[in-house]
C-alpha positions in Angstrom: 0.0 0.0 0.0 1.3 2.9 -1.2 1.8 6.2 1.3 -0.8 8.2 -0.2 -3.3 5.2 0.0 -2.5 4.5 3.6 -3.1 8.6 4.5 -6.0 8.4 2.5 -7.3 5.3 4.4 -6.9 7.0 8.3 -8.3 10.5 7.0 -11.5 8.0 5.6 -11.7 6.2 8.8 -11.7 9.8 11.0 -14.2 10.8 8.5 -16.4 8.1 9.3 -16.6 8.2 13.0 -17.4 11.9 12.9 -19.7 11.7 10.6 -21.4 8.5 12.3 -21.6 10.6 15.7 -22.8 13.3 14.3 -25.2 11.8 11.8 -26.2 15.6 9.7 -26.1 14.2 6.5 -27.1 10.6 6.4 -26.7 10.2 2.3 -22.9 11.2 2.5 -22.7 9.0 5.2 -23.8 5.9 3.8 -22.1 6.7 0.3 -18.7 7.0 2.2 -19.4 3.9 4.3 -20.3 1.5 1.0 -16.6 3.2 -0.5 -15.0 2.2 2.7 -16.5 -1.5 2.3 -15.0 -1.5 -1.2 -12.0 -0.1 -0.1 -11.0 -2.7 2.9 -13.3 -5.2 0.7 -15.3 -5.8 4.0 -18.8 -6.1 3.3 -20.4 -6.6 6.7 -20.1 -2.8 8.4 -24.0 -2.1 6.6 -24.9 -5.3 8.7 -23.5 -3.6 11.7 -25.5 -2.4 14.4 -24.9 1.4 15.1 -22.6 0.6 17.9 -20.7 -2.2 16.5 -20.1 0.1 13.4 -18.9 2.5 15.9 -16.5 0.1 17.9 -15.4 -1.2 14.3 -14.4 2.4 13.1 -12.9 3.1 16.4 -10.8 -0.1 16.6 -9.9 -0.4 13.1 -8.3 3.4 13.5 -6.5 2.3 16.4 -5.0 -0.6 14.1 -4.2 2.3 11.3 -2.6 4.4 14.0 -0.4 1.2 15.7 0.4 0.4 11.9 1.5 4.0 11.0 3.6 4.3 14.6 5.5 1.1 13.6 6.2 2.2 10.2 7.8 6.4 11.8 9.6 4.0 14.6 11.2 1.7 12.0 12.1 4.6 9.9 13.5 6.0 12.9 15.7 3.3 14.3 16.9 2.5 10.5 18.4 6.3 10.5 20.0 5.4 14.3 20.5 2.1 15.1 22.3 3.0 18.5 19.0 4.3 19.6 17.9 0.8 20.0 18.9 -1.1 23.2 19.1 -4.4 22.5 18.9 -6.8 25.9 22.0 -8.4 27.1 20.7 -12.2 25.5 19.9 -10.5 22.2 23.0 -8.7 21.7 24.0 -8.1 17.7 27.2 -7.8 18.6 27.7 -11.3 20.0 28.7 -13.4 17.6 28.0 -17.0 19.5 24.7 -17.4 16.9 
């Protein structure tokens, strides 16, 4: 998944539970929701209750959030490996493996 997918996914997903707790305009709402089903190719959230969509939306921007920290710390400890402290059974530098 590219970058600009992935942003594009977690600004969808913000959208979403917004718009589901504020519920002004139900039309956009629902055409948003069937795009997000075609874009995780999930086709139960319309079966969904209103709060299991909610608890859904929440928990799959938690996921997005977990997944986009991962990707900033790997980034980060690529650009300074000595920022990493490995334990003393895991060292790299120990060459018995």
């Amino acid at each position: 998944m590219a970058k600009d997918e992935f942003e594009k996914l977690k600004d969808d997903v913000h959208y979403l539970i917004v718009a589901h707790c504020k519920y002004k305009d139900m039309l956009m709402y629902d055409r948003a929701l069937k795009q997000f089903q075609e874009d995780i190719n999930y086709g139960k959230i319309e079966e969904m209750s209103y709060n299991e969509r909610f608890a859904f939306l929440l928990g799959f921007e938690a996921s997005l959030k977990a997944i986009d920290n991962a990707i900033k710390s790997s980034k980060l400890s690529k650009g300074n490996p000595d920022m990493i402290e490995w334990p003393k059974w895991a060292n790299p530098d120990d060459y018995r493996y």
